[in-house]
TITITI-917920 format. One line per field, with one value per residue (C-alpha): x, y, z. Coordinates in nm, 2 decimals. Example, Ala and Ser with C-alpha at 12.3 -4.5 7.8 and 13.67 -1.06 7.14 Angstrom:
2
c1	1.23/1.37
c2	-0.45/-0.11
c3	0.78/0.71
This chain:
384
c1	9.08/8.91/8.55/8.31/7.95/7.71/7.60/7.24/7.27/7.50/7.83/7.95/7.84/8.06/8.30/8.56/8.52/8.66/9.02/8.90/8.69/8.95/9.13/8.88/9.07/9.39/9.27/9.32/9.61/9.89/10.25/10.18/10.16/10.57/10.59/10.50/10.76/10.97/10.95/10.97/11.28/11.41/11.27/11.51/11.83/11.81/11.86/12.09/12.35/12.22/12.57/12.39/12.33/12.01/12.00/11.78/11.74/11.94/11.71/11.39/11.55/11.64/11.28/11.14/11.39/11.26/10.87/10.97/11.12/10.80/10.57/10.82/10.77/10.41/10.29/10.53/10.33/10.00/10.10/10.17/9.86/9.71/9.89/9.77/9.41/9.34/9.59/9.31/9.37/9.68/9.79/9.49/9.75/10.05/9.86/9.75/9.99/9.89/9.98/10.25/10.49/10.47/10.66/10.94/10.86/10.89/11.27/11.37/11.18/11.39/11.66/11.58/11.52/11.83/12.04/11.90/11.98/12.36/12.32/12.11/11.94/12.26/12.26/11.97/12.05/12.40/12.67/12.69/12.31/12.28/12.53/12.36/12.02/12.17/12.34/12.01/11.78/12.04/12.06/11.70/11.66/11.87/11.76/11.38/11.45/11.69/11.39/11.12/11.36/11.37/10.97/10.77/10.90/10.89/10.47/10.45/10.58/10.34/10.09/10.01/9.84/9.96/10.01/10.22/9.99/9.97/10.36/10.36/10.65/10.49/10.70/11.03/10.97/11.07/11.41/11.53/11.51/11.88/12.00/11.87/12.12/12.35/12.30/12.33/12.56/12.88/12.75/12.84/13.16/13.40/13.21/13.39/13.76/13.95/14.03/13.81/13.53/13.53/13.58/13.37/13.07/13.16/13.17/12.85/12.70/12.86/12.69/12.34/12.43/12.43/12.20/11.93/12.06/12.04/11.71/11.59/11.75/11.49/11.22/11.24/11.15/10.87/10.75/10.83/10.70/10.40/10.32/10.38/10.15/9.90/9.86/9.86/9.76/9.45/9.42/9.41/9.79/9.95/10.18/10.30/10.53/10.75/10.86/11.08/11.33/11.42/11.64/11.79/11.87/11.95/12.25/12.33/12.38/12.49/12.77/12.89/12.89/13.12/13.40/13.29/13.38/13.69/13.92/14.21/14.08/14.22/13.95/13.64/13.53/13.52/13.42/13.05/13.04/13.08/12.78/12.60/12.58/12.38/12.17/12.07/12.01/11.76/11.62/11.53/11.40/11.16/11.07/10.95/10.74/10.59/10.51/10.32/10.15/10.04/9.93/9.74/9.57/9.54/9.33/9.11/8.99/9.28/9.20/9.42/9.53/9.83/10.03/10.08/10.38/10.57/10.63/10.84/11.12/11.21/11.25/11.48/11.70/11.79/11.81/12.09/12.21/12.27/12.43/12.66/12.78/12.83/13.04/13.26/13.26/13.23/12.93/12.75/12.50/12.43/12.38/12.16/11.97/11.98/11.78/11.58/11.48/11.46/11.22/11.04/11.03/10.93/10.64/10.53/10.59/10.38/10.09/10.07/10.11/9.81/9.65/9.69/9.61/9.31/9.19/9.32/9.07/8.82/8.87/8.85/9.22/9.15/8.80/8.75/8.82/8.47/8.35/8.52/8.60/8.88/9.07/9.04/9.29/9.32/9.58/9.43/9.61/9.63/9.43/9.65
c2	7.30/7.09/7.08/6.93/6.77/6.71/6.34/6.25/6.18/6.52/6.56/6.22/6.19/6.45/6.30/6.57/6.66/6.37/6.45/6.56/6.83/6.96/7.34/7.37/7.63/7.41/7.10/7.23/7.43/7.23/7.26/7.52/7.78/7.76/8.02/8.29/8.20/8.17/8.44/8.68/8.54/8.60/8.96/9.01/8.82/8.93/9.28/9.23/9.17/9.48/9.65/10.01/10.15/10.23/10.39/10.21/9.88/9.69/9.72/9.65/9.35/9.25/9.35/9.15/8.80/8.85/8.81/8.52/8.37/8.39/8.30/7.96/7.93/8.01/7.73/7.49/7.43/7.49/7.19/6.95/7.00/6.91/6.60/6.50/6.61/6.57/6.28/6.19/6.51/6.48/6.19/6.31/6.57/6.33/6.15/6.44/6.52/6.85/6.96/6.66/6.88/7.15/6.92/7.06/7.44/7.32/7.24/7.59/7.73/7.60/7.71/8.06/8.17/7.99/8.21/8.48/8.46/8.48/8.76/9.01/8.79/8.86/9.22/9.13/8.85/8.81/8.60/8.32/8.27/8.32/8.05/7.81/7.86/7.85/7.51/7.38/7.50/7.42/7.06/7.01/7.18/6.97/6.65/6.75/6.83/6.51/6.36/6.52/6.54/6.17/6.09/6.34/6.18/5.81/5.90/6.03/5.75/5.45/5.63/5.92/5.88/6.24/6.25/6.45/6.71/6.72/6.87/7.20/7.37/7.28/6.94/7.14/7.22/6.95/6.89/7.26/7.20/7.05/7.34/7.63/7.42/7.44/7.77/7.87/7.62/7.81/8.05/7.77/7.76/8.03/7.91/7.54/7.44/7.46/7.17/6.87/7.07/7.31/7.10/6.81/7.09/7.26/6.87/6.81/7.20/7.07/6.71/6.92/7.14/6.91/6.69/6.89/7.03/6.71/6.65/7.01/6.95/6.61/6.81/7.17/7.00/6.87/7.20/7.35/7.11/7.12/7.52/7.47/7.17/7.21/7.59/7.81/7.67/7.72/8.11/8.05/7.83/8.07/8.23/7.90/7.97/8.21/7.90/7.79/8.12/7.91/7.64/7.91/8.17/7.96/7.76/8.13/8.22/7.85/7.91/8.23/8.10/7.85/8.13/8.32/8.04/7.93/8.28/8.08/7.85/8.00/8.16/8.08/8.34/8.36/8.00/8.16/8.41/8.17/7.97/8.22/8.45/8.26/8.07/8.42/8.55/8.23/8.30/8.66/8.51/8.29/8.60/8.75/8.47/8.42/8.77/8.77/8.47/8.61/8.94/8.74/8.55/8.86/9.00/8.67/8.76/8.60/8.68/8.67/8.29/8.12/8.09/8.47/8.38/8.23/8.58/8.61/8.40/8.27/8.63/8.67/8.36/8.60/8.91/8.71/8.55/8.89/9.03/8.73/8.76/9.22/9.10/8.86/9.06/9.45/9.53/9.83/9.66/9.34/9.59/9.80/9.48/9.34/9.70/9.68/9.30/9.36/9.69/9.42/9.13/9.39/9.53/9.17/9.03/9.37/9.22/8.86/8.96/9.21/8.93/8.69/8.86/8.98/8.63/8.42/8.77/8.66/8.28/8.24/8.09/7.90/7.73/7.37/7.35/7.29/7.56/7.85/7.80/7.57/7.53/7.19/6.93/6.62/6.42/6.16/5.99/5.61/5.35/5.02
c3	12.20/11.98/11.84/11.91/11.83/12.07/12.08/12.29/12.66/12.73/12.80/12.84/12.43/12.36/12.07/11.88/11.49/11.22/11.08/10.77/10.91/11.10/10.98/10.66/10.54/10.47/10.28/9.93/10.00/9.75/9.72/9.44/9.76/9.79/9.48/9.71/9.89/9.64/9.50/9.76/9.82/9.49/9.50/9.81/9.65/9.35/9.44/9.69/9.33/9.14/9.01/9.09/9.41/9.52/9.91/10.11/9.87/10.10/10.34/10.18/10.06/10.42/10.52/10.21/10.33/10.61/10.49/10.32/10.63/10.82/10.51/10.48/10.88/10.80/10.50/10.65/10.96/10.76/10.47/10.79/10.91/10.54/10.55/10.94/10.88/10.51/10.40/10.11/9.98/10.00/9.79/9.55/9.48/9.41/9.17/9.00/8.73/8.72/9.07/9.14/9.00/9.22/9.52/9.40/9.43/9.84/9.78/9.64/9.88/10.11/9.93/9.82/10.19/10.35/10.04/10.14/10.50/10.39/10.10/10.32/10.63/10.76/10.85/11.10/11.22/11.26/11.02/11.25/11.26/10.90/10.81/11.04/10.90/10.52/10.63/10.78/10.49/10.21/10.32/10.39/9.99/9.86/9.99/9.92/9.58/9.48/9.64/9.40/9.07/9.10/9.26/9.02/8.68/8.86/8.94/8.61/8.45/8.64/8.80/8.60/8.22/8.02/7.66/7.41/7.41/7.76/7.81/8.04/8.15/8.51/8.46/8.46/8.84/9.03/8.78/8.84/9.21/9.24/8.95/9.27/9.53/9.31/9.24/9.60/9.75/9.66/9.91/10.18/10.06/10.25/10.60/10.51/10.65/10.35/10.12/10.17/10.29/10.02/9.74/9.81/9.83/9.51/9.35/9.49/9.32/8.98/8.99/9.11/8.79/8.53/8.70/8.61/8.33/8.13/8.26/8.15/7.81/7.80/7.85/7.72/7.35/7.50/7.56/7.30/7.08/7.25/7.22/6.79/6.74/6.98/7.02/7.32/7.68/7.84/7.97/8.29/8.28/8.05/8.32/8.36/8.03/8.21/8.42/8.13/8.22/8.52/8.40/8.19/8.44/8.70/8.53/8.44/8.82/8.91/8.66/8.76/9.12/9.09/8.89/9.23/9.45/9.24/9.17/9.15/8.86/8.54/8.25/8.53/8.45/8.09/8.07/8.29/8.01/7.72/7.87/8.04/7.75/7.47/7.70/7.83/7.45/7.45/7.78/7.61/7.31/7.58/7.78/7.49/7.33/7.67/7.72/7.40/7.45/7.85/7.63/7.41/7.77/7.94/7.63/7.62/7.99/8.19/8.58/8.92/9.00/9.19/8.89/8.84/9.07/8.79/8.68/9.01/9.07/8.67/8.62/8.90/8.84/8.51/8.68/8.92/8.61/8.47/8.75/8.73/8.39/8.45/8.72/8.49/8.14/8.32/8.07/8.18/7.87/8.13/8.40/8.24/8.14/8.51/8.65/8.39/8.45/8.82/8.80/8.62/8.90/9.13/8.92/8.91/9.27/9.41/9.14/9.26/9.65/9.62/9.46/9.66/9.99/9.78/9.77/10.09/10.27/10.04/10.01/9.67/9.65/9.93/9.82/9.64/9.29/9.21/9.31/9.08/8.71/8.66/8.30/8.14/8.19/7.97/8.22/8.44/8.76/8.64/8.88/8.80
């Protein structure tokens, strides 16, 4: 039941709260919240690949889709009642350019949990539920994160005022979007009637592939370019950095999928390995110029914040990219690698869950911006 306040003259002045005082607790909760979500996800599908066998892994990772599934269910319902009950907040965020952005963490959400219901969800809930939730989830993915690849850059270009020195690898986030369902939707693709079916899906993966992949390629620079004439980012956004390993790892899984899905295409295979290879010898080059960079932070009195996820599901999109290419090349060398990544992804989800339990109990995560510390940031929303 709704609140209330008491107007004079008793009950008949009874008149419920305003919408913006309704559920408190959910009017700064931004699309940023997805990551969890995100990567939990990718904590369960990435080791559902490993090339070692670990007894009892499958399960955990079962357990850990699972978590995801009800977190999804969970901010879902709680982001629809930020948009009913706080709608100035709302499009506060869209014209914010730093958390604008983060719209398309919601689409591989989607994603990453309806992947996971076919890779382990299954085992629980049946193959025939599993491919109808992937089918649901997928679509809905892929439609939200065409919709943000092409909204997020359109706001930045006439609403939002950001500068050069303004690049982040934030901006990457709602482009990669369509790389995930392209990544994934080769998963679809033995549930499909052969011929028509089939192909017009794995078209649709490739066109998803190199539609971000171009726009990645516009921005990366950006970044980079950024980082060398500018310096490090604020403290507090330094995690952020690690979200460059997405693009990378990603294409590196999207590629091997569609060898997977195509066995009958000659050299598939190797062609995943030719490209999957050196982009992963980059993504390495990024992890560890990141990792130094988050030393550095850490060092300079960098605490707990939402962005601690991005050390979650970039570095999973490489673990999965590794897996890919051990499968296609038989190197116990990319194998090796992939344990060792993944020890590392779950090292680093078990930090930013504790965390953020930590501060949703203590509603520091969940409080106004105002009222904590908040890193300086130099990009304004434009008014005409």
């Amino acid at each position: 039941m709704a609140r209330t306040l008491a107007q004079p003259g008793g009950a008949e002045g009874v008149r419920p709260l305003p919408r913006a005082r309704r559920f408190p607790a959910v009017r700064h909760l931004g699309p940023n919240w997805y990551a969890a979500v995100m990567g939990t996800a990718m904590a369960a599908n990435a080791g559902a690949g490993l090339p070692v066998h670990v007894p009892g892994l499958r399960t955990v990772c079962t357990a850990l889709w699972a978590l995801s599934l009800v977190l999804l269910a969970g901010l879902l319902t709680a982001r629809a009642l930020h948009w009913t009950h706080h709608r100035d907040q709302a499009r506060a965020h869209l014209l914010d350019p730093a958390v604008a952005p983060f719209y398309g963490c919601l689409a591989m959400a989607l994603l990453s949990v309806g992947g996971g219901s076919l890779l382990v969800g299954r085992d629980w809930i049946g193959t025939g539920a599993a491919v109808a939730l992937d089918a649901v989830l997928f679509t809905a993915g892929t439609v939200t994160g065409l919709a943000a690849a092409v909204a997020v850059p359109y706001l930045m270009v006439v609403r939002h005022r950001v500068g050069a020195g303004d690049a982040s690898p934030v901006w990457l986030l709602p482009v990669v979007a369509p790389m995930v369902a392209a990544a994934l939707g080769p998963l679809l693709v033995p549930y499909l009637p052969a011929g028509q079916a089939r192909a017009t899906l794995l078209v649709l993966c490739h066109a998803l592939f190199g539609l971000s992949l171009l726009a990645v390629l516009l921005m990366l620079p950006l970044v980079f370019g950024r980082l060398l004439t500018a310096g490090p980012p604020p403290v507090a956004l330094t995690p952020a950095l690690l979200l460059v390993l997405g693009p990378l790892g990603q294409s590196t899984t999207a590629v091997n999928a569609f060898a997977d899905a195509a066995p009958g295409v000659p050299y598939a295979g190797r062609l995943a390995a030719l490209y999957g290879v050196p982009v992963m010898g980059f993504a390495l080059l990024w992890l560890l110029l990141a990792g130094a960079l988050v030393a550095r932070a850490r060092r300079r009195g960098m605490r707990f914040g939402m962005t601690w996820w991005a050390f979650t599901f970039p570095v999973g999109t490489c673990v999965t990219g590794l897996e890919g290419l051990a499968r296609h090349t038989g190197l116990a060398t990319l194998s090796g690698a992939a344990v060792v990544l993944y020890a590392v992804l779950v090292a680093a989800w078990a930090v930013a869950a504790w965390g953020t339990v930590r501060g949703v109990l203590s509603g520091t995560l969940l409080a106004a911006p105002g009222s904590a510390p908040r890193a300086p940031r130099r990009a304004t929303a434009r008014t005409t």
